[in-house]
C-alpha positions in Angstrom: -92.1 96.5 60.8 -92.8 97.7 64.6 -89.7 99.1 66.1 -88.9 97.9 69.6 -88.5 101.0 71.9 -86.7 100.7 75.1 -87.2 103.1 78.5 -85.0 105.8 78.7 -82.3 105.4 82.0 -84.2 107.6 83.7 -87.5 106.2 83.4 -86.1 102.6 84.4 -84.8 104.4 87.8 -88.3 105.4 88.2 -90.2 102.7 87.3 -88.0 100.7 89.7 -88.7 103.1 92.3 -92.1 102.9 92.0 -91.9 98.7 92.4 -90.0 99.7 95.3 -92.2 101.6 96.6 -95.2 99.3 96.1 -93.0 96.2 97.4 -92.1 97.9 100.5 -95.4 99.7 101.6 -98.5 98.6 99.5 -97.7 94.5 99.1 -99.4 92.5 101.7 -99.0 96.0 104.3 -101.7 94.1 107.2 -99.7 91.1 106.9 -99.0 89.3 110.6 -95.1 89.7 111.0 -94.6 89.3 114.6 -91.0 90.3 116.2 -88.9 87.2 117.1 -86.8 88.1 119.9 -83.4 89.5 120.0 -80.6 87.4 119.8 -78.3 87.0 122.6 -74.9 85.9 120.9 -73.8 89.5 121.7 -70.5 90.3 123.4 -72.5 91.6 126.3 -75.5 89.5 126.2 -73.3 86.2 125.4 -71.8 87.1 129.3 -75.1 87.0 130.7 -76.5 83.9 132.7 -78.8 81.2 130.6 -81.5 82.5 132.3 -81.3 85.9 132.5 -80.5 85.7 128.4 -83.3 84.2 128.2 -85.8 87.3 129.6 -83.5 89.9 127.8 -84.4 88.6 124.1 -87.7 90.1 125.4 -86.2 93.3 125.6 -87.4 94.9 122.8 -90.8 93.8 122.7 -90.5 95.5 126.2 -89.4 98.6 124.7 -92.4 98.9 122.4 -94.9 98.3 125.2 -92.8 101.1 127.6 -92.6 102.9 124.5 -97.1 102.6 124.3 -97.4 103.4 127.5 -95.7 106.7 127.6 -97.5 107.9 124.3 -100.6 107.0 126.1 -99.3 109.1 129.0 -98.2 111.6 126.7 -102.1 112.1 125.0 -103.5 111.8 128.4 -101.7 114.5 130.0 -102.3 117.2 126.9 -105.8 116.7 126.8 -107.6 115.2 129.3 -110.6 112.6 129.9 -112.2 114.4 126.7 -109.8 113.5 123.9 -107.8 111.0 125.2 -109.1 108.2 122.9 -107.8 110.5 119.8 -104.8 111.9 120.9 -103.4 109.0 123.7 -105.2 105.8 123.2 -105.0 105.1 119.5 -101.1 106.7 119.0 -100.2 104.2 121.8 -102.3 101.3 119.7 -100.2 102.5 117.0 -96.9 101.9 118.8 -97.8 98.3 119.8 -98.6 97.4 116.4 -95.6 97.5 115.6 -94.6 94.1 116.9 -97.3 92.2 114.5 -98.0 94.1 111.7 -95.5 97.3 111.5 -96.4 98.1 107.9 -100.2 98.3 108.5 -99.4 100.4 111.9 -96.8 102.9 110.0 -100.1 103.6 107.6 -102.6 104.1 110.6 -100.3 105.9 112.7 -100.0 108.3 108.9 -103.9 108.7 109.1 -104.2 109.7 112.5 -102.2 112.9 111.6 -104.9 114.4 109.8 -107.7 112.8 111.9 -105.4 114.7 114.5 -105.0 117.6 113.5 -108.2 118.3 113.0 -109.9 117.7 116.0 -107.1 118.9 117.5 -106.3 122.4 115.8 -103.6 123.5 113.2 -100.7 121.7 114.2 -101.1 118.1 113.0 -98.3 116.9 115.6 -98.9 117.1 119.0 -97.2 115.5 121.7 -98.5 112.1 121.3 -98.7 112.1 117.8 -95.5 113.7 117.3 -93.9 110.5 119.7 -96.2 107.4 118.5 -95.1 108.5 115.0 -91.9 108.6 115.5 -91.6 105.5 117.6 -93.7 103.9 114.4 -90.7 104.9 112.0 -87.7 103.8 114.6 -89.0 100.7 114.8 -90.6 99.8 111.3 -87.7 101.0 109.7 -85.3 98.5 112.2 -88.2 95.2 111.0 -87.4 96.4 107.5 -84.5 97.7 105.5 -83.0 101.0 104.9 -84.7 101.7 101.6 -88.3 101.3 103.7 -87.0 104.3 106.1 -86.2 106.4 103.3 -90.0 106.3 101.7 -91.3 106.2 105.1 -89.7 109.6 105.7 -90.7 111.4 102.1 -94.3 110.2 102.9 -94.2 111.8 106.4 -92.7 115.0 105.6 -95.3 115.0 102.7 -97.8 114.3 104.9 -96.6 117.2 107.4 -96.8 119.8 104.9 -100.1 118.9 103.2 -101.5 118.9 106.5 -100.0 122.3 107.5 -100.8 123.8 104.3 -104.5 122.6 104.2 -104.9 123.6 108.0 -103.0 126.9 107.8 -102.9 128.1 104.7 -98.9 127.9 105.2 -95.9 126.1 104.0 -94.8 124.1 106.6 -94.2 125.2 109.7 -91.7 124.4 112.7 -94.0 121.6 113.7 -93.2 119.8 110.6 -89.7 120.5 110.5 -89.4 119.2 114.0 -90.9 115.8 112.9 -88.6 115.7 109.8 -85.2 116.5 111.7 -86.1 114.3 114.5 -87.2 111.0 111.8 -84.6 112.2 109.8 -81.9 111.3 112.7 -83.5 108.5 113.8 -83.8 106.7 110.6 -80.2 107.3 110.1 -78.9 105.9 113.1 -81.6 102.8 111.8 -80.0 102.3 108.6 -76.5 102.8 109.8 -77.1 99.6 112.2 -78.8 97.7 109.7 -76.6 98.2 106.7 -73.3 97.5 109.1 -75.1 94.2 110.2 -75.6 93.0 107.0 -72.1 93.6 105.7 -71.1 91.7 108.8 -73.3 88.9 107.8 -72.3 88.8 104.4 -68.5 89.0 105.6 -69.0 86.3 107.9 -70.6 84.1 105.3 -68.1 85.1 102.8 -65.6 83.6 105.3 -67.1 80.5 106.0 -67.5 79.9 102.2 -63.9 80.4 102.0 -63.0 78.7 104.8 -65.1 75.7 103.7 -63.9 75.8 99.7 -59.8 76.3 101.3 -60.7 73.0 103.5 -61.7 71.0 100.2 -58.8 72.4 97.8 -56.8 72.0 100.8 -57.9 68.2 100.9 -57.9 67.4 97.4 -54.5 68.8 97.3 -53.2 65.9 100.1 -54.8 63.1 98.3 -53.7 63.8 94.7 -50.4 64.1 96.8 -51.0 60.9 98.5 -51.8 58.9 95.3 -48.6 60.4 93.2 -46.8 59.1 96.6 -48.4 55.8 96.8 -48.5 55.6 92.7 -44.9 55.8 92.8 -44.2 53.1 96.4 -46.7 50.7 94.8 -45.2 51.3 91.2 -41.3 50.5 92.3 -42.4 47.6 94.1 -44.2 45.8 91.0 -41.8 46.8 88.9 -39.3 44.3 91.3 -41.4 41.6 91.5 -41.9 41.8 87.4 -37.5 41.9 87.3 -37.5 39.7 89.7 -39.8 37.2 88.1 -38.0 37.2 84.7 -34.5 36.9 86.1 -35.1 34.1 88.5 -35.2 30.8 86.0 -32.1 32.0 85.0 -30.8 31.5 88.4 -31.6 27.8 88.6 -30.1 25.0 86.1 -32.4 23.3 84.2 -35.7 24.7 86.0 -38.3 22.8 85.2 -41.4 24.0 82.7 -43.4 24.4 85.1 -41.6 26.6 87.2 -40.8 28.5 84.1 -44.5 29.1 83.6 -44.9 30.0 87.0 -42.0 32.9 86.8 -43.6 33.9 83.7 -47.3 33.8 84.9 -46.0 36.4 88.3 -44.2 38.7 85.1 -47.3 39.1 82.9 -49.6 39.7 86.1 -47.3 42.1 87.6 -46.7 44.1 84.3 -50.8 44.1 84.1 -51.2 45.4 87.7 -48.3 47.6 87.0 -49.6 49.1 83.4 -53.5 49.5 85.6 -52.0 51.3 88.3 -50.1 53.7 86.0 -53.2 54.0 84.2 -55.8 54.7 86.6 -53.5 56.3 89.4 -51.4 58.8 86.3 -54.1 60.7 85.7 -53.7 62.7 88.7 -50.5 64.0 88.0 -50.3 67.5 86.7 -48.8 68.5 83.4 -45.7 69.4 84.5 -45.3 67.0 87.1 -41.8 65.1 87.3 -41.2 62.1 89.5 -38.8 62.2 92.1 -35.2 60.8 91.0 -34.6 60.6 95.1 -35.9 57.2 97.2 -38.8 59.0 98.9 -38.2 59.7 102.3 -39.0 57.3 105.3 -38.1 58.0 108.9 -34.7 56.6 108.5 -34.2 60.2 107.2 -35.3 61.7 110.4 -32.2 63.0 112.1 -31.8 65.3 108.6 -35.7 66.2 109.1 -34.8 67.7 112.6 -31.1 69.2 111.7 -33.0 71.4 108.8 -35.9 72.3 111.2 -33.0 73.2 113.7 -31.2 75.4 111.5 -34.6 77.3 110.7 -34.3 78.0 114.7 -36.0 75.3 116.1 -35.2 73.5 119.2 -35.7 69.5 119.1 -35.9 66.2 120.6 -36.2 62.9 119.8 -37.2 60.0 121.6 -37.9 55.9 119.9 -39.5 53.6 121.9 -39.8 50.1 121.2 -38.0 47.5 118.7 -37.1 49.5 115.6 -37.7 47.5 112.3 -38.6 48.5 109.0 -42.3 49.3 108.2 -44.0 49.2 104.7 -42.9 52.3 102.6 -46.2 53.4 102.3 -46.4 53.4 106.5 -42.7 54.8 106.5 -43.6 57.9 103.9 -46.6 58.7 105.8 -45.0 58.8 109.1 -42.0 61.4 108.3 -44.6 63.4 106.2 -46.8 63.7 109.5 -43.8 64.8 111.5 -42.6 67.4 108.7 -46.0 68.6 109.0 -46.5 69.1 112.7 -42.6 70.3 113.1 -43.6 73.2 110.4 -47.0 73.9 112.0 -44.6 74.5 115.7 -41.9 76.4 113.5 -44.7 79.3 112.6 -47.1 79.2 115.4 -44.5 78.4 118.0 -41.7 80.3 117.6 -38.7 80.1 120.3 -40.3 77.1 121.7 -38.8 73.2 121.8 -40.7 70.5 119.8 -40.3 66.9 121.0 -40.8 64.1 118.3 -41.9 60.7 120.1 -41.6 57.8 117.7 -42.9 54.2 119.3 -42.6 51.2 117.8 -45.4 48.0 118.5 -46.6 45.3 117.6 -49.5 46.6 115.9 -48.2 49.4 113.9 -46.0 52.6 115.1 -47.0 55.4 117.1 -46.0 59.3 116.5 -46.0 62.3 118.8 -45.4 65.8 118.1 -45.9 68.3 121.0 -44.4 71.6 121.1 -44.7 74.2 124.1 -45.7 77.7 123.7 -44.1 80.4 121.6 -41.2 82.8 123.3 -39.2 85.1 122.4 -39.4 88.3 120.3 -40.7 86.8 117.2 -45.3 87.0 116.7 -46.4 83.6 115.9 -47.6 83.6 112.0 -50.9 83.5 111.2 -52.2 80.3 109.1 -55.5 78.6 108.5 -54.9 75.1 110.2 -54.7 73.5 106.8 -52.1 71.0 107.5 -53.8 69.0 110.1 -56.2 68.4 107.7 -53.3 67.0 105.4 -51.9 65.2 108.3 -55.6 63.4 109.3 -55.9 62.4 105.7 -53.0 60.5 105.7 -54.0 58.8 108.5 -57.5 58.2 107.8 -56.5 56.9 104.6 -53.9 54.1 106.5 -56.8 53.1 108.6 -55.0 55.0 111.6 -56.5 57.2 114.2 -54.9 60.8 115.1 -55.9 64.0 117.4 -54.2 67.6 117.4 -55.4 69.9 120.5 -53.9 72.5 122.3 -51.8 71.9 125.9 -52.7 72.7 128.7 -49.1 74.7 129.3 -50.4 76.7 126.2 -48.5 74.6 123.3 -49.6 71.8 120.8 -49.7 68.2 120.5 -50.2 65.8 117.1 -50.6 62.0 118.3 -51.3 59.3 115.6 -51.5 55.8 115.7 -50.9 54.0 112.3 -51.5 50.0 112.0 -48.8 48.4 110.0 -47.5 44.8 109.7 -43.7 44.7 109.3 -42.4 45.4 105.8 -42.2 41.7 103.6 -38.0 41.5 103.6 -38.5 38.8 100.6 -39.6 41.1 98.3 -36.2 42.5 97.2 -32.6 41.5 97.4 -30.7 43.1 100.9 -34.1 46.1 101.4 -33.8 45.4 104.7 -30.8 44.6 105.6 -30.0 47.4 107.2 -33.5 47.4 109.4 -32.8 48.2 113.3 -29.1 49.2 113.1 -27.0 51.9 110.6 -29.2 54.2 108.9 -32.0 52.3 109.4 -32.2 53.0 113.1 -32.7 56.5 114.1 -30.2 57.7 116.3 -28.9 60.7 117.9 -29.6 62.6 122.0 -32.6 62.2 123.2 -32.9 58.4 121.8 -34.5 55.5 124.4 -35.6 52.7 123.8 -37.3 49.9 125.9 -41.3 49.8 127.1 -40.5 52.3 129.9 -40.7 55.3 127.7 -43.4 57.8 127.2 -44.8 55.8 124.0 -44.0 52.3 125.0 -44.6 49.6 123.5 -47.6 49.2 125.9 -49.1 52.1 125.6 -49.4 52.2 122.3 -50.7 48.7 122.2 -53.5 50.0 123.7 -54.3 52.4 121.8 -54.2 50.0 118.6 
């Protein structure tokens, strides 16, 4: 029986630093990387003209070359017409390399330093070499990631002392421990850049997953709401029609066979439609769902829509245009839950200021407007997501209607909707509308005109539909 054995922890740690290493710095090291150029969404380089932006995404690639030149400088000055193809000419190759193949010029710029050394004398870092290199790690380390600049710097201070040791039969002198403070710093500042970028990327993704997932939930949420709603307008309304239809031969004397067919024909198709609708609309009520034992509300409940908002401390108005009549429910529901929407949305992110609800009524369908004015007063607007629009163009997407929400110019907000709509069938059930343009059935109350000369005539908002 052969016994699996498994790696100790600390072999696994060095077996995957080992991969590491080999991923990093031996995989593919000559590959052809070039350096794409900087982006310019910055908050200083976003303020810059289009074509100025454009030249400064160069800016780094500029660098570099500046960067070669000066290490050429640099060789040229400390020795001369004699060595300068040693000690200026190939550091400053070195440094340029770094914009198409930074790996392969990290591992010639390492070779040099011997090469270096001993042409040059004992210390393998002189002034160009000492500069190219660390150029090499600044900006290999910033094309890479911060795990790269940390074998990049063992390897050099390796290097450093090998050299030293083989050269001058020392440990390591200052020359060495120059390099490796100076790397050592520079890396640092590298890896704190890149490692603060990526958690900025991986926050801002995070966010827009979020926001993206919120959005849906958010959405799925308004139409199981919409359906329940509907479920419940379309279900009251069948089960008249099914009442309706088995009470009516009673009404007549002697109704003939036919007719009593007929009645009975409308009662078993409505009880059908009924029990489908139930069936294929239910399931999208939770658990604990309960129906509502209240009519569901319509914009004959307005006036008690803006008296609650108005105790919660905001100011309103309300102005109808146009020949009030009595819409289908499904319009009527819709329409208030819009307004309850867009009068919350201006009671958190508005606070102090005066919402105005404008209300027309055409001959196409009816026409809403919710505009608020900027928030005053001591009280901080609360934060929120913007979630309820989307509720709000659901509703009216889903009635065929067309809707915008933008910001004022006087700094405030504005909800406009158009929803088509036929007037509600006043056959359908005994006295529904009876009350349709006058009692409760007609919004009332300061601020109320009527008549195509208001701000949502009649039309205007024919227009629009």
């Amino acid at each position: 029986m052969t016994e699996t054995k498994t790696r100790s922890p600390e072999l696994q740690h060095a077996a995957g630093a080992i991969e590491g290493l080999r991923q990093d710095l031996f995989r593919d090291a000559f590959g052809y990387r070039p350096m794409g150029p900087m982006r310019t969404d910055g908050p200083l380089t976003r303020r810059l003209p289009e074509a100025l932006a454009a030249r400064v995404a160069w800016a780094p690639h500029a660098a570099v070359l500046g960067a070669a030149l000066i290490t050429f400088m640099a060789g040229f000055t400390s020795v001369g017409n004699g060595g300068v193809l040693m000690a200026g000419l190939l550091p400053a190759i070195c440094v340029a390399m770094t914009l198409i193949r930074p790996v392969g010029a990290f591992w010639i710029s390492m070779a040099l330093v011997p090469v270096g050394a001993v042409v040059g004398g004992a210390q393998p870092w002189g002034p160009s070499a000492f500069l190219s290199h660390l150029v090499v790690l600044f900006v290999v380390a910033a094309r890479t990631r911060p795990r790269t600049a940390a074998w990049m710097w063992a390897l050099t201070l390796l290097l450093g002392l090998v050299v030293e040791s083989a050269l001058s039969n020392g440990t390591g002198g200052p020359n060495t421990a120059g390099m490796a403070v100076a790397s050592a710093f520079a890396l640092l500042l590298v890896s704190l850049v890149q490692v603060r970028r990526e958690a900025q990327r991986e926050v801002t993704v995070q966010r827009t997953v979020t926001a993206v997932e919120r959005d849906r939930r958010t959405l799925l949420e308004e139409r199981t709401t919409i359906a329940r709603e509907l479920h419940d307008v379309v279900a009251h309304h069948m089960s008249v029609v099914a009442i309706q239809a088995e009470a009516a031969p009673y009404r007549v004397e002697n109704p003939p066979p036919e007719l009593e067919q007929a009645f009975v024909t409308i009662r078993e198709n409505a009880v059908a439609a009924l029990t489908e609708l139930r069936r294929v609309l239910g399931v999208v009520r939770a658990d604990d769902y309960e129906a509502p034992d209240a009519p569901q509300p319509t914009l004959a409940d307005l006036d008690r829509l803006l008296a609650n908002v108005g105790e919660a401390g905001l100011a309103t108005e309300k102005a109808v245009t146009g020949a009030v009549r009595e819409l289908p429910q499904g319009v009527e529901l819709s329409a208030y839950r819009i307004i309850q929407e867009a009068l919350s949305n201006s009671l958190r992110h508005a606070p102090g200021a005066v919402a105005r609800v404008e209300i027309g009524y055409v001959l196409g369908g009816l026409g809403l407007r919710v505009v608020n004015g900027p928030p005053t007063g001591p009280v901080k607007p609360s934060p929120g997501a913007g979630h309820g629009i989307t509720g709000m163009r659901e509703r009216v997407t889903m009635l065929n209607g067309e809707m915008t929400a933008e910001a004022t110019p006087e700094g405030g907000y504005e909800v406009t909707a158009f929803i088509p709509a036929q007037p509600a069938d006043t056959g359908a059930s005994t006295g529904a509308s009876a009350s349709a343009g006058t009692g409760a059935g007609a919004p009332t109350g300061a601020g109320t005109s009527t008549g195509p000369t208001g701000a949502l005539g009649e039309r205007a908002w024919g227009e629009r539909a």
